[in-house]
LOZAPA-860874 format. One line per 4 residues: number of its first residue (from 1); for each residue x, y negated, z of N, C-alpha, C, O. Coordinates in steps of 0.1 Angstrom, whole numbers. Each point is the difference from the previous one (the first is absolute). Layout:
N
NUM) X Y Z X Y Z X Y Z X Y Z ~ ...
//
This chain:
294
1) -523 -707 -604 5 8 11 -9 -2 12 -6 -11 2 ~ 5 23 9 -5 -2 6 1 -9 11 12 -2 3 ~ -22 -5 4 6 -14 15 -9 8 10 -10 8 -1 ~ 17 -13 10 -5 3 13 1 -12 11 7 -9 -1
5) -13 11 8 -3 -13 15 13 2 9 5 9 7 ~ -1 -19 -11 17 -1 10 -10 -6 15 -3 -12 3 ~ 0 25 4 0 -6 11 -15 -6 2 -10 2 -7 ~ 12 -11 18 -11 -8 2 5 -20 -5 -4 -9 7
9) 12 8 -20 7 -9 -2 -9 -8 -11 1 -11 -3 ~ -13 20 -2 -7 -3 -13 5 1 -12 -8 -2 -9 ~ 23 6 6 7 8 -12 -2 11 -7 0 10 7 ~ -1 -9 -16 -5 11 -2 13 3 -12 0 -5 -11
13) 12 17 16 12 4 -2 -3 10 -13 -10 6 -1 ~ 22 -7 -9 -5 9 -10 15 12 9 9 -3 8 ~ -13 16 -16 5 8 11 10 2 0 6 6 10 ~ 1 -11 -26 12 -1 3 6 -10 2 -4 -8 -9
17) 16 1 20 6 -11 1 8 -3 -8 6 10 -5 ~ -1 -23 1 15 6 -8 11 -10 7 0 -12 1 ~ 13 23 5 7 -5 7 12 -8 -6 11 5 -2 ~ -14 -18 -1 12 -6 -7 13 -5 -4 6 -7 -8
21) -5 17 23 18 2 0 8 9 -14 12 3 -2 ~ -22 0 -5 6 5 -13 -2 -11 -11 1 3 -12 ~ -3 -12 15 4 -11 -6 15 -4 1 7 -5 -8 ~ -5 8 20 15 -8 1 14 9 -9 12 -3 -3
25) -18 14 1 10 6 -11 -2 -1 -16 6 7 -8 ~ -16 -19 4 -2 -5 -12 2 -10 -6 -7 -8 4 ~ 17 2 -16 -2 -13 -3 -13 -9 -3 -8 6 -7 ~ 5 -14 9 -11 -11 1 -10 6 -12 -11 2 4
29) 13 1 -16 -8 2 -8 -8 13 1 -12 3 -1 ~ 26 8 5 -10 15 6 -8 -5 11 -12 1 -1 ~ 17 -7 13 -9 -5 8 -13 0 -3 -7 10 2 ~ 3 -24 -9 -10 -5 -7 -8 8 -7 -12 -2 1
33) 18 14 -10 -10 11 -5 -4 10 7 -9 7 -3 ~ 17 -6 14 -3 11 10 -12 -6 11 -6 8 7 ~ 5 -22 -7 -13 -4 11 -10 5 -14 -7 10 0 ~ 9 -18 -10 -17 4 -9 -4 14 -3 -11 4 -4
37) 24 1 6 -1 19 -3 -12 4 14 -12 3 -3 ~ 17 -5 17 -5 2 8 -14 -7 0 -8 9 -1 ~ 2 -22 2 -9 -4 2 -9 0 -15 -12 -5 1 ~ 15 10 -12 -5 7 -7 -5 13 -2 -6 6 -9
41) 11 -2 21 -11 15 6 -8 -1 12 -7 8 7 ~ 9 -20 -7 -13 -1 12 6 -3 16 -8 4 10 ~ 20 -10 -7 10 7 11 -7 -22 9 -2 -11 -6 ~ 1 12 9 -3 -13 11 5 -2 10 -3 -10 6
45) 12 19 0 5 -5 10 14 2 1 4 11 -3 ~ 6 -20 8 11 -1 -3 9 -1 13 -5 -6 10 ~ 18 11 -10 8 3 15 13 -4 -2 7 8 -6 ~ -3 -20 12 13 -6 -6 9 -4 14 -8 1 10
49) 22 -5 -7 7 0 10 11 -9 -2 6 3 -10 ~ -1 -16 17 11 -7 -1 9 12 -5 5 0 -11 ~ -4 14 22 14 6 -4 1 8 -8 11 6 -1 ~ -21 -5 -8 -3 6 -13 12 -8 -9 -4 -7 -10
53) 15 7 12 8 -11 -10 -6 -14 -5 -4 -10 6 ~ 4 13 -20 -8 -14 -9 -10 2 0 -6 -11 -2 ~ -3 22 2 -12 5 -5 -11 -10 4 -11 0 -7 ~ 13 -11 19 -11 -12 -1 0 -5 -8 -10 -3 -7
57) 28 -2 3 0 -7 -15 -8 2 -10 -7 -9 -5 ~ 8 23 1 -1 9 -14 -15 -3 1 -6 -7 -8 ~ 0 13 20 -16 -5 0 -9 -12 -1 -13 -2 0 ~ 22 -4 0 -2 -16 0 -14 -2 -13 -12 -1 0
61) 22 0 -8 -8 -3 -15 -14 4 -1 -10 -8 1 ~ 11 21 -1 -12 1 -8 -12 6 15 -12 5 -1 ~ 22 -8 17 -17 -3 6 -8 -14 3 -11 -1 6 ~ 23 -11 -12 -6 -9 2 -8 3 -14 -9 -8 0
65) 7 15 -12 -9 -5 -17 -9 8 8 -10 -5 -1 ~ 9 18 11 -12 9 3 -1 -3 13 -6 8 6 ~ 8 -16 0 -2 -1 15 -13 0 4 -1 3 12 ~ -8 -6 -18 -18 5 8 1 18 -6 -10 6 -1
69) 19 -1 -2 -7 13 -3 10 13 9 -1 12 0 ~ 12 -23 9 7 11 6 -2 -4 15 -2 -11 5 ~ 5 23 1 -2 -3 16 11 6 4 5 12 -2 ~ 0 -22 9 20 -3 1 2 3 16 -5 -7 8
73) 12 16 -5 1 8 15 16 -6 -3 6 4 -10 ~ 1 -16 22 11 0 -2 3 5 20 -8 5 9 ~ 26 -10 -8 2 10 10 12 -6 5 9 -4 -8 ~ -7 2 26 11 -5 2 10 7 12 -3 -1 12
77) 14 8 -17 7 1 17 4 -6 13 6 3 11 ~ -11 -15 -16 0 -6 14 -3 2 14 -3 12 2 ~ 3 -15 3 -6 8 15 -9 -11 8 -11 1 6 ~ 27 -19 -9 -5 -6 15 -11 -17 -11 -3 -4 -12
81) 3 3 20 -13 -18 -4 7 -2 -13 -1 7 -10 ~ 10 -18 10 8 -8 -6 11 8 -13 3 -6 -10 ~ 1 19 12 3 8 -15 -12 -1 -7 0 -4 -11 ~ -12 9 16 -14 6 -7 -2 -10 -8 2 2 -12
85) -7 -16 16 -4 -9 -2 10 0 -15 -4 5 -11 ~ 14 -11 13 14 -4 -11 -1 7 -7 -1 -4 -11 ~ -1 23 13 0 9 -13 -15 -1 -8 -1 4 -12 ~ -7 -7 19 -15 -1 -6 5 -12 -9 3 3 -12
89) -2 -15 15 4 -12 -8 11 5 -13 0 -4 -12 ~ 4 9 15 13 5 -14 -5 6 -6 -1 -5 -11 ~ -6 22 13 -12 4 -6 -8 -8 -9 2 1 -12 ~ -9 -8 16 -9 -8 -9 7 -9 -7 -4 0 -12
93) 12 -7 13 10 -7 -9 9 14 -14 -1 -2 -12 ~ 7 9 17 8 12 -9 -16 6 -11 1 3 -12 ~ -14 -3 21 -9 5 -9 -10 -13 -8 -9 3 -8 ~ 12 -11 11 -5 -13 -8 -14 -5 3 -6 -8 -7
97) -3 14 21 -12 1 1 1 -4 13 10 0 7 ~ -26 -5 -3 -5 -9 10 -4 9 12 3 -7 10 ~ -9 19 -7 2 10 5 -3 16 -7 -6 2 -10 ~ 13 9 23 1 8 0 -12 8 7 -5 0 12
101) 0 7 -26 -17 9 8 1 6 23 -5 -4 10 ~ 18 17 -16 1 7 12 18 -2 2 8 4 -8 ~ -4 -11 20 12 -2 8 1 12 5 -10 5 5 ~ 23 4 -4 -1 10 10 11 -2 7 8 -8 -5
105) -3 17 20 13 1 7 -2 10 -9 -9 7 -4 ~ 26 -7 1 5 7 -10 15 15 11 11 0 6 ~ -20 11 -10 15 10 8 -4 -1 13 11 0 5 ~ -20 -1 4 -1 5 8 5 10 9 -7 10 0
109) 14 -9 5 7 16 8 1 -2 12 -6 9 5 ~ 9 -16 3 2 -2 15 -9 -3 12 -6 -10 -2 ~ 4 14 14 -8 -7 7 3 -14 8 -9 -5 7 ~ 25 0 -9 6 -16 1 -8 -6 -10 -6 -11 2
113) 6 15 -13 -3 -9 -12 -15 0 -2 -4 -7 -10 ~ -7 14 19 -12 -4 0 -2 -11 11 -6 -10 -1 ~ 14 15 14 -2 -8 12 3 -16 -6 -8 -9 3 ~ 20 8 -11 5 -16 -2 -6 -2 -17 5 -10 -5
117) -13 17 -2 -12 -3 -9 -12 -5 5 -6 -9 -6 ~ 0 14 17 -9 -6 11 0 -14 7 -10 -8 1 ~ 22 8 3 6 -10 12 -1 -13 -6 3 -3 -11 ~ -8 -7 21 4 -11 -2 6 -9 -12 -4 -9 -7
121) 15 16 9 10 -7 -16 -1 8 -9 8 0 -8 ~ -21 13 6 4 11 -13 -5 -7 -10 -6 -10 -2 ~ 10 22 -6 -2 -6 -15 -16 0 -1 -5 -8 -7 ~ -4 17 14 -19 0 -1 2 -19 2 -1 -9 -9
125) 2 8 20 -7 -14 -1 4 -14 -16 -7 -10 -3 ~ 19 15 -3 2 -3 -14 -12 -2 -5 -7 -10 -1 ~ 4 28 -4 -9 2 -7 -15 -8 3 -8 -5 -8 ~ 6 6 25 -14 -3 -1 4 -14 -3 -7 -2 -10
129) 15 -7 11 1 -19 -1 -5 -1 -19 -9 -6 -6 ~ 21 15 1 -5 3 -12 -10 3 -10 0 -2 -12 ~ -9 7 21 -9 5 -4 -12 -8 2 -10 5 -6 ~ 9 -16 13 -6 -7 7 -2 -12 -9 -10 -6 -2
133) 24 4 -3 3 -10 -15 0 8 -11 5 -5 -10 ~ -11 16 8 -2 0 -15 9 11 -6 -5 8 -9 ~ 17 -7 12 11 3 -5 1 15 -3 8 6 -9 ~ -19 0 19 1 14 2 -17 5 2 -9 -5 6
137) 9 15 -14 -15 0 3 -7 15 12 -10 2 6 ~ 24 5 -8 -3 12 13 15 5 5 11 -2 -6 ~ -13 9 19 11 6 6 0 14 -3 -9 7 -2 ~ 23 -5 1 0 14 -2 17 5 5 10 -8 2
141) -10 22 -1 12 2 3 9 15 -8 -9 7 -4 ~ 19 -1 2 7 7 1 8 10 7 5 -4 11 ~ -4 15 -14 7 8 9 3 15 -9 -8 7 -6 ~ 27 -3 6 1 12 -7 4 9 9 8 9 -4
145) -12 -8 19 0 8 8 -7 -1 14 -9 -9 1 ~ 13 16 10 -6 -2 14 -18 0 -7 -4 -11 -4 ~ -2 18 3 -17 1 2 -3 -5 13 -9 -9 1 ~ 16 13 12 -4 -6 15 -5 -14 -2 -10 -6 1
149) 25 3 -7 1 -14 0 -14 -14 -6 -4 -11 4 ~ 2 21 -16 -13 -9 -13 -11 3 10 -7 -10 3 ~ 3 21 3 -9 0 9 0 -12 13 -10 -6 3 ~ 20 4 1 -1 -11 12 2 -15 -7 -2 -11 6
153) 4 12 -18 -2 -11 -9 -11 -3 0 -2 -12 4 ~ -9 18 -9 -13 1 -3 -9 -2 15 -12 -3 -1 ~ 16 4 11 -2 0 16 0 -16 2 -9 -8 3 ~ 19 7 -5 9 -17 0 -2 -10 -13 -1 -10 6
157) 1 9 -13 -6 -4 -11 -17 -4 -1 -6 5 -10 ~ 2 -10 15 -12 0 -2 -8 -9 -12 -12 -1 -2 ~ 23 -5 -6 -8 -5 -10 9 8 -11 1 -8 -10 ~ 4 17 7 6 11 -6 -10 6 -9 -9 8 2
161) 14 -15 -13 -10 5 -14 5 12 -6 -8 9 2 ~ 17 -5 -9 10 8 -5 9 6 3 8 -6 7 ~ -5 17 -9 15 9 2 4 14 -9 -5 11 -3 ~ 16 -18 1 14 6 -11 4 12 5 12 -1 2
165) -16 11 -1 15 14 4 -7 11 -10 -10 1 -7 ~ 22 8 11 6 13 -9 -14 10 1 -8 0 9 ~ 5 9 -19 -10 11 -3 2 4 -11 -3 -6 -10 ~ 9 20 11 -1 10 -8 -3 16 6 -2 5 11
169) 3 -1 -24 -4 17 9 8 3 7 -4 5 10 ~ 20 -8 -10 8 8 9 -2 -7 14 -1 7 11 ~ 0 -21 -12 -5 1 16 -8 3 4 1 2 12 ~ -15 0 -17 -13 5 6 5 12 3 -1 4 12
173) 7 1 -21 1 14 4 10 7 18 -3 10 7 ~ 14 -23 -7 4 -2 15 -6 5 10 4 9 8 ~ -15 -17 -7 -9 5 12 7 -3 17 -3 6 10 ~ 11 -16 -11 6 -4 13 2 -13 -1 4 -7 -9
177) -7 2 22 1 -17 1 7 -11 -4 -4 -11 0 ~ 18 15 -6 10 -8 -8 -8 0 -17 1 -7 -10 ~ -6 16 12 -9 -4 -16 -15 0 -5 -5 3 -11 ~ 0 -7 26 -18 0 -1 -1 -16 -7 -1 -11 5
181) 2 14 -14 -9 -13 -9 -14 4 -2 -10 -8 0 ~ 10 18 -2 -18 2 2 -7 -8 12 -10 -7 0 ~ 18 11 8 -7 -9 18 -3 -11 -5 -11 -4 0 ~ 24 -5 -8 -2 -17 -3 -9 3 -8 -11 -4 5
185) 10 10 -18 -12 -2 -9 -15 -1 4 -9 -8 -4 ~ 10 19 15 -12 1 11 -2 -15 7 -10 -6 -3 ~ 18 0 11 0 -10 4 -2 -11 -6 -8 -8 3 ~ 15 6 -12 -6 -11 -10 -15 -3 -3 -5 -11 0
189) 0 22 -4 -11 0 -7 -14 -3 9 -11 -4 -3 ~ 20 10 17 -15 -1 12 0 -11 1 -12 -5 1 ~ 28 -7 -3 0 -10 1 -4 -12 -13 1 -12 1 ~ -5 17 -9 -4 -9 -10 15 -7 -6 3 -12 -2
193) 5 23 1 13 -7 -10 6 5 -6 4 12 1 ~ -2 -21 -10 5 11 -16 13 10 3 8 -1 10 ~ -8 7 -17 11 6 -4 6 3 -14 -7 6 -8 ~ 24 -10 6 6 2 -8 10 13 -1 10 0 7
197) -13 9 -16 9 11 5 20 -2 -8 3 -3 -12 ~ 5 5 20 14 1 -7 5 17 2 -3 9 8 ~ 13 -11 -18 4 11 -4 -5 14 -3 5 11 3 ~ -18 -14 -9 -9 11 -4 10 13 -11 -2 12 -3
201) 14 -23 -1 7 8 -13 13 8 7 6 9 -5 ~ -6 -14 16 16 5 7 1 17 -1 -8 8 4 ~ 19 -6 -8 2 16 -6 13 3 13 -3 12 4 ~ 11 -15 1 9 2 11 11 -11 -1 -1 -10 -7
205) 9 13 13 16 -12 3 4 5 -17 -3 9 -8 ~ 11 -21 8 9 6 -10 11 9 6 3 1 12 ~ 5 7 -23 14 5 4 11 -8 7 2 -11 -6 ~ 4 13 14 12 -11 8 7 -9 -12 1 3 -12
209) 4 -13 18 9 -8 -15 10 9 0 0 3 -12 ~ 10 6 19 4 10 -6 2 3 -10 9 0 -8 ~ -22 6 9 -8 14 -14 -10 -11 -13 -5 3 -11 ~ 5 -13 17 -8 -10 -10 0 -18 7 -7 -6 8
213) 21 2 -18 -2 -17 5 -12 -4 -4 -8 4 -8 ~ 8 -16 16 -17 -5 -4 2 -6 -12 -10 -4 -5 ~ 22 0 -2 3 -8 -15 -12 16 -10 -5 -1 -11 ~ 5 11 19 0 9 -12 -16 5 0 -6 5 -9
217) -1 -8 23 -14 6 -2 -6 -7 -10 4 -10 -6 ~ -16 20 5 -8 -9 -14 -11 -4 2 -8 -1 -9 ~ 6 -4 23 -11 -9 2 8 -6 11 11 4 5 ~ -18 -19 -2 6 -13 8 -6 3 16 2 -7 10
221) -12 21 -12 -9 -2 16 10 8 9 10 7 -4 ~ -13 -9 13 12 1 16 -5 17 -4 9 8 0 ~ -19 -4 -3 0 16 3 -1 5 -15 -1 -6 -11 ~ 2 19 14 -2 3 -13 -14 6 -2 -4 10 6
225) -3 -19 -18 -15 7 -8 -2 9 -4 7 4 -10 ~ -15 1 14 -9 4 -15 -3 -4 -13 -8 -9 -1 ~ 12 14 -10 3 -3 -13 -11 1 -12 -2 -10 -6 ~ -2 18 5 -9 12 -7 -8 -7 -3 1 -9 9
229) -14 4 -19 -12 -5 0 -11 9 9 -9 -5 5 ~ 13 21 -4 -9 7 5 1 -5 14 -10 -6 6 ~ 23 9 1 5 -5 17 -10 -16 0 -11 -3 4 ~ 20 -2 -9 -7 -17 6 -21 2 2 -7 -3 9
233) 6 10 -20 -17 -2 -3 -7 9 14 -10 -3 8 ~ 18 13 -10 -3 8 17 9 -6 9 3 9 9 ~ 0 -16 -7 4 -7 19 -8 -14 -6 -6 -4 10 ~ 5 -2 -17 -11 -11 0 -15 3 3 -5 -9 7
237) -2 17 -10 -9 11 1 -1 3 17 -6 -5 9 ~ 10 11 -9 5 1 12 0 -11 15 -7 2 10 ~ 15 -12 -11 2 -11 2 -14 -8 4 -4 -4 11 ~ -1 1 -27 -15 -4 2 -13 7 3 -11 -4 2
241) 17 15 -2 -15 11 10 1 -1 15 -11 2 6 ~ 21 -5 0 2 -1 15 -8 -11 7 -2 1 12 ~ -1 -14 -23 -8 -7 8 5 -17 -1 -6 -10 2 ~ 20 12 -5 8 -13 1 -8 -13 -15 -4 3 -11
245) 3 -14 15 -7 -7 -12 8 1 -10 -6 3 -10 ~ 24 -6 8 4 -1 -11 16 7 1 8 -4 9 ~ -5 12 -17 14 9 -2 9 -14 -5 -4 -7 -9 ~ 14 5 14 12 -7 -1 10 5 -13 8 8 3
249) -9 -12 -16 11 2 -11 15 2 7 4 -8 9 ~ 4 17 -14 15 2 5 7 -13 -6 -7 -7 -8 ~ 20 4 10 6 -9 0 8 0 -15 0 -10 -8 ~ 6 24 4 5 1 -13 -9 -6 -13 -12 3 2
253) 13 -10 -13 -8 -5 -9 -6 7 -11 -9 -3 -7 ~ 19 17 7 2 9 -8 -17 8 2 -7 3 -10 ~ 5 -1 23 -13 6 8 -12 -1 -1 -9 8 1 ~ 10 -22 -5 -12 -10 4 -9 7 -10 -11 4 4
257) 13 -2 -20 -6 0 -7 -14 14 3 -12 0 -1 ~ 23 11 6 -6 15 3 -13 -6 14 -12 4 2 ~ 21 -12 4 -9 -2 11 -14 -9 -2 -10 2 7 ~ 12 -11 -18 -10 -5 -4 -13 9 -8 -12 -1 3
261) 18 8 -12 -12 11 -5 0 7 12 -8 -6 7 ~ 12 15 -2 -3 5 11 -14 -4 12 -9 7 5 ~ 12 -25 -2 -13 -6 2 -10 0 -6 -8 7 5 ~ 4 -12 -16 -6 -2 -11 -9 10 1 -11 -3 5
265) 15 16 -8 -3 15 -3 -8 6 18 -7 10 1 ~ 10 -16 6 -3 4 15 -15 2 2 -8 -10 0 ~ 6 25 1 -15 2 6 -1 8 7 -9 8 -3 ~ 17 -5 15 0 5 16 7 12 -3 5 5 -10
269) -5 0 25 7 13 -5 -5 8 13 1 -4 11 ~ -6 16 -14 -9 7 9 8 2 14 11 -5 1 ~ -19 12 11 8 -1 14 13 16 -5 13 0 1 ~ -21 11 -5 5 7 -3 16 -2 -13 10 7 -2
273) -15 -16 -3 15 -3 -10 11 -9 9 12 -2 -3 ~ -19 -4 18 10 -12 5 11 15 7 12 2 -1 ~ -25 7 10 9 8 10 8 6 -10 12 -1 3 ~ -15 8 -16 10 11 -4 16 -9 -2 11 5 1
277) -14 -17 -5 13 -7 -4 6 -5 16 12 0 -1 ~ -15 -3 12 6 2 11 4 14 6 9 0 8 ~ -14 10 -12 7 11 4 11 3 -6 11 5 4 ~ -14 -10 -18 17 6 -12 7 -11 2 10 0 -7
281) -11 -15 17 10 -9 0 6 2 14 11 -4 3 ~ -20 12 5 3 -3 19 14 2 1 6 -7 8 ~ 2 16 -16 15 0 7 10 -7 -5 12 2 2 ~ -19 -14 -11 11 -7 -9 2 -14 14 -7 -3 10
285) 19 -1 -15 5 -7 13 -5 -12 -5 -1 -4 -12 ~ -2 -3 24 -8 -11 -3 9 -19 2 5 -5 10 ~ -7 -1 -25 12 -9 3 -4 -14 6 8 -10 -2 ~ -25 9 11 -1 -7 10 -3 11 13 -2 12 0
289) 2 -19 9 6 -16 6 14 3 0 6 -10 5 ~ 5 21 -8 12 -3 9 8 -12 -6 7 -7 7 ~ -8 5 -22 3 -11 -5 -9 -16 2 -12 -1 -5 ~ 17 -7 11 -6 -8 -2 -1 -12 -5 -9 -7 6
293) 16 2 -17 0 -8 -10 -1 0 -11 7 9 -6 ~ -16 -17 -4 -9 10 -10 7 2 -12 -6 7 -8
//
């Protein structure tokens, strides 16, 4: 699979991530076959979350048997000093390892919650203490809406390796400031920092529980995907033509597999093939940012 330069971090990202929160809908043995499925296509870099349920658990095993061959992006909601700290420590205890490659603030949305990530008691100064012992080897951060916002992140942040948010055709296709991730893409890159793209697969909201309880969707992701081997391979495509170092795997486990060939198989996709698929998606409603929990 193809890797690319996360940044100016010295990583070099294969392009697809695999987001490990679809571990937590596996028993321990699918687990286990589902990391070697993945890192048996070439996949290196890995994106895991305390609030991912168990899925630190589940991951446990088999990244401590491969741990020189994965690069482990974990992630905290914390905001102030003293949470960050405690959930980094639980982190590495729940995943059985000594440190974590890339630490990120996890969900970003607010301009309170950069000011007191900043501040004095925020959770940055965690990271840098941490990082300083070993524990962490880059900063990075998150965000599944506000573009303004990852922009003044990147302002403020100055040791800001990495950043997490949404890109797909329907928001390029937007073309208004609630959904310039292009801007951040742009910005990142002047800045020498990777980028992870999420929700490359997102197809719209689901139906109200109403018209469909969530006991009954048939995937576990907050939105509803793209299904199709054809869909996934064109918004992955897609996804990785724009520029971003590595497309983020969806959360369902069911997915992963299409998404994996889909990488595998990736060899660009012309300017002309990106615009025609943003024109035939521009009026599909788009299910970031107004949602903001993943």
């Amino acid at each position: 699979m193809e890797t690319r330069p996360l940044g100016d971090t010295g990583q070099d990202s294969s392009v697809m991530t695999f987001g490990a929160i679809a571990l937590s809908l596996l028993e321990q043995e699918g687990a286990n076959q589902m990391v070697e499925l993945v890192l048996d296509h070439g996949v290196n870099h890995f994106d895991v979350a305390p609030s991912y349920g168990d899925a630190e658990l589940k991951l446990g095993p088999k990244l401590r048997q491969h741990r020189e061959e994965i690069f482990l992006g974990c992630k905290t909601q914390e905001r102030g000093y003293e949470g960050a700290k405690r959930k980094l420590d639980r982190s590495l205890d729940r995943l059985g390892v000594d440190h974590i490659d890339l630490y990120q603030v996890h969900g970003l949305e607010y301009d309170s919650e950069l000011d007191e990530i900043t501040g004095e008691d925020g959770a940055l100064r965690a990271f840098r203490e941490a990082k300083e012992a070993g524990k962490i080897g880059h900063i990075g951060l998150t965000s599944h809406g506000n573009p303004g916002l990852i922009r003044d992140a990147i302002d403020r942040i100055d040791d800001l390796e990495t950043l997490m948010f949404p890109l797909n055709p329907v928001v390029v296709g937007k073309d208004d400031a609630e959904h310039d991730y292009a801007g951040v893409l742009q910005a990142a890159e002047e800045a020498g920092i990777g980028t992870l793209g999420i929700k490359a697969f997102a197809k719209g909201r689901w139906p109200s529980t109403d018209d469909l309880p969530e006991t009954d969707r048939p995937y576990a992701n907050w939105y509803e995907p793209v299904d199709s081997p054809e869909e996934i391979s064109e918004r992955f495509d897609f996804a990785a033509s724009r520029g971003l170092t590595s497309v983020v795997s969806p959360g369902d486990p069911k997915l992963v597999a299409m998404v994996l060939q889909a990488a595998s198989r990736y060899d660009g996709m012309d300017e002309a093939a990106q615009r025609s698929l943003v024109e035939r998606l521009r009026h599909d409603e788009s299910p970031v940012p107004e949602q903001l929990h993943h």
